[in-house]
C-alpha positions in Angstrom: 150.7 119.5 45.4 147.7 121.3 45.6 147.8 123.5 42.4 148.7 120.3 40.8 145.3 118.6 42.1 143.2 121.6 40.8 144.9 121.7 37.3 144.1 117.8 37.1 140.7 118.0 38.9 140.0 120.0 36.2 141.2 118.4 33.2 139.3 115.0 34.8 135.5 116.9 34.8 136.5 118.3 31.3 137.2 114.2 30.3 134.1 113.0 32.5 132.1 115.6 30.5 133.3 114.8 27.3 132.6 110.8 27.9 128.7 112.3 29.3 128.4 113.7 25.7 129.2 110.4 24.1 132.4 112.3 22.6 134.9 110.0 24.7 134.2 106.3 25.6 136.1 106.2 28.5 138.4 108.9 30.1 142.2 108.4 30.6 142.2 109.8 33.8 139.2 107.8 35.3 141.5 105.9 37.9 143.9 108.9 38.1 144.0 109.2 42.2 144.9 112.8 43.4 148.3 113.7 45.0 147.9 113.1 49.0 148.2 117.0 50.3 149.0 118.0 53.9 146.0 120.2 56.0 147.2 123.4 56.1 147.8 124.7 59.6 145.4 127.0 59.9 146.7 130.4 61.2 144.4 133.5 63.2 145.2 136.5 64.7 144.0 136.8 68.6 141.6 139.4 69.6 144.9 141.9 70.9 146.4 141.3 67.5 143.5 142.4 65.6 143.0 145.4 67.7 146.8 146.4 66.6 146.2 146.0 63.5 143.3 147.8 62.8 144.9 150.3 64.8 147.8 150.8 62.4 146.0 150.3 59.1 142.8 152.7 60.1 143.8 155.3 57.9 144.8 153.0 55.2 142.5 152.0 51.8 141.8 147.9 53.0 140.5 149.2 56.6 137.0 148.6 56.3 137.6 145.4 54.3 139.7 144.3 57.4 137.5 145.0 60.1 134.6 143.5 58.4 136.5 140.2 57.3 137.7 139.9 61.4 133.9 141.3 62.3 131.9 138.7 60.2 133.4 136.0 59.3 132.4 136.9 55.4 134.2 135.5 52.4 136.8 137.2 50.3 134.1 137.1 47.3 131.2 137.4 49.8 132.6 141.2 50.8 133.3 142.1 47.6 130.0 141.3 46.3 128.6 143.1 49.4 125.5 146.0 48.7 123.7 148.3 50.7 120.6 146.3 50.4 121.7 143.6 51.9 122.7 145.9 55.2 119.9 145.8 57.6 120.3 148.1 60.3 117.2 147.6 62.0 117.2 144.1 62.4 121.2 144.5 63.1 122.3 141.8 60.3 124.2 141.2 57.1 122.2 139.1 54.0 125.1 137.2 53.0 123.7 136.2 49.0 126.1 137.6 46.5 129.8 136.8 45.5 132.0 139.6 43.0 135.2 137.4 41.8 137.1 137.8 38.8 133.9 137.0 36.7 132.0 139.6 38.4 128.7 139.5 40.4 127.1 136.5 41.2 123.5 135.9 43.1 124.8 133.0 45.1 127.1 131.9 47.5 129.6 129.5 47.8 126.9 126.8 49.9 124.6 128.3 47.1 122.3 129.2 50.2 121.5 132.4 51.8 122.5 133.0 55.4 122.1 136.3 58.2 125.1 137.2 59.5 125.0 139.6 62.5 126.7 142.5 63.2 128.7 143.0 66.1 129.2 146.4 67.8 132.1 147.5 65.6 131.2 146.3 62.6 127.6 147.7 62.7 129.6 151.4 63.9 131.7 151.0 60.7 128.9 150.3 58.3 127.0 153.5 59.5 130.0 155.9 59.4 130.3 154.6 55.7 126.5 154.4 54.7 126.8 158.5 55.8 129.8 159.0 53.3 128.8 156.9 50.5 127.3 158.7 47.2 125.2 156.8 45.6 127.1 153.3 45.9 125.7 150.1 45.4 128.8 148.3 46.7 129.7 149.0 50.6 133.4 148.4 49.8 134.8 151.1 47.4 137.5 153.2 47.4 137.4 157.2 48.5 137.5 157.8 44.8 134.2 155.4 44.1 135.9 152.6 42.4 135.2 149.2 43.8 138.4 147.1 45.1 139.9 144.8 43.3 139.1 141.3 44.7 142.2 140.1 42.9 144.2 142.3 45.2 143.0 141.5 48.7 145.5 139.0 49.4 148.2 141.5 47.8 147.6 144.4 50.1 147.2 142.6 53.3 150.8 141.1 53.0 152.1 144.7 52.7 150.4 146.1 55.4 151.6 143.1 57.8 154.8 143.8 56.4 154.7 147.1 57.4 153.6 146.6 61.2 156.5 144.1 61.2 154.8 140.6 61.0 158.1 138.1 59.8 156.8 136.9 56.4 156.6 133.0 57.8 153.6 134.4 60.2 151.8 135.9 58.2 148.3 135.1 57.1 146.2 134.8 53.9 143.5 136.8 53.8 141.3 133.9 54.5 143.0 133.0 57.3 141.3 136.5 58.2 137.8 134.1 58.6 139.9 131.4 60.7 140.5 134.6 63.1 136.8 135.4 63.3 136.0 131.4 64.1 138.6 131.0 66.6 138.0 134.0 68.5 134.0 133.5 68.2 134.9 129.9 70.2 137.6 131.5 72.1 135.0 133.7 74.1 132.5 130.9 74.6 130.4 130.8 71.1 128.2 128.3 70.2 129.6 125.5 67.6 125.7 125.5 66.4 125.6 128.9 65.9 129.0 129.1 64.5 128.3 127.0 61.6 125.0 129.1 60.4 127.7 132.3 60.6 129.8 130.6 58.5 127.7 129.4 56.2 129.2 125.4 56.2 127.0 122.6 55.4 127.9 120.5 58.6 128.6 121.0 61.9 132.2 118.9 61.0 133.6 121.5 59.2 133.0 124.3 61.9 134.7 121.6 64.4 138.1 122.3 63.5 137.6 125.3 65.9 135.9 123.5 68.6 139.7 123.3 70.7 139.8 127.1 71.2 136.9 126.4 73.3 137.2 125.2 76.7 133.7 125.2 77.6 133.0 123.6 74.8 134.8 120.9 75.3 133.8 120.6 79.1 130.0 120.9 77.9 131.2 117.9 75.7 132.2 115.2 78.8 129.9 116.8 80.7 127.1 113.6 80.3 130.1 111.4 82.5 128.7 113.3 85.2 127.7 110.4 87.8 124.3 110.9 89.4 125.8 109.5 93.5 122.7 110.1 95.1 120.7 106.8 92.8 124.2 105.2 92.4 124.9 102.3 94.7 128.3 102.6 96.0 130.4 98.9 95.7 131.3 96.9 98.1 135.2 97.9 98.9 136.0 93.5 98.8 133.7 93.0 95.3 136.3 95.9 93.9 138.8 94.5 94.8 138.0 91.2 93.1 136.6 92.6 89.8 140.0 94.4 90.0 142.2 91.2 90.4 
């Protein structure tokens, strides 16, 4: 349903165009109404997990994509279009401001705004050990042999290498769901919804919210105003209790 929604989402904005351009009068698929699609569950691996697999893929080609995606909480398209000079080391953060896609490099974004993302203990150790090795590469994420990965393939060789630890095929994830693991352990260990949301890069706080259930505190910060203040609160007389109850 959902492929079918983005072939006719499309075909609709090429009709809405042509009717802007006085080509069409009216478009036949003004009052079309998309097809009613399910949320996806959204799946993540816990922090344990991700130490695994890191673990077993560490001398495999995708590992520094991997620990980066799980590290930062960056796009597919975001750490492919990743360069050097967007690594600051002494301020100890990531200019998120490029995408590389199919159509190749891009100087925007998906919320076509810039955002600092900051680097965590393993992923700042990870970028070093790879700005020492690198000769000459624009790109941070390249093969041994130079060549930059193809984005196209991300999704392809993280299958395989969850098949090979032994994930069953109906748990795996998509390598976006590699960004829901990031989120949902950020909240899982206390983080800030507010601070979660400029990581990410969303435009409101409601789509980082999704994740607000893997945090308890948040959610006990949340109730936290129903907190009655006894000492200037009169307590009722037990006999008018009882008759507002009745």
């Amino acid at each position: 349903s959902k492929g079918i929604n983005v072939v006719f989402g499309t075909i609709k904005a090429m009709f809405n165009e042509a009717c802007r351009q006085g080509v069409l009068r009216h478009s036949p698929l003004a009052y079309f109404k998309l097809l009613s699609v399910e949320p996806r569950e959204s799946k993540y691996m816990t922090g344990d997990q991700i130490s695994d697999f890191l673990l077993f893929t560490k001398n495999r080609d995708y590992y520094s994509l991997y620990l980066l995606a799980f590290f930062t909480g960056m796009r597919r398209g975001e750490l492919a279009g990743l360069k050097w000079s967007a690594v600051d080391f002494s301020n100890n953060q990531i200019t998120v401001q490029r995408i590389r896609d199919l159509f190749g490099v891009r100087e925007t974004t998906k919320s076509k705004k810039i955002r600092f993302v900051p680097m965590c203990s393993e992923s700042r150790e990870l970028l070093l050990d790879l700005n020492k090795k690198r000769d000459n590469q624009e790109f941070v994420l390249a093969h041994k042999c130079g060549a930059l990965f193809n984005v196209n393939m991300f999704h392809v060789f993280f299958k395989r290498d969850q098949k090979a630890i032994g994930i069953p095929k109906e748990d795996q994830l998509r390598f976006h769901d590699l960004r829901h693991s990031f989120a949902s352990n950020f909240m899982r260990a206390g983080g800030d919804i507010y601070n979660l949301q400029k990581i990410l890069g969303h435009s409101s706080v409601m789509m980082t919210e999704m994740y607000s259930h893997f945090s308890p505190k948040y959610l006990q910060d949340s109730v936290s105003f129903m907190t009655l203040k006894r000492d200037s609160c009169p307590i009722p007389n037990p006999e008018n209790k009882l008759r507002l109850i009745k």
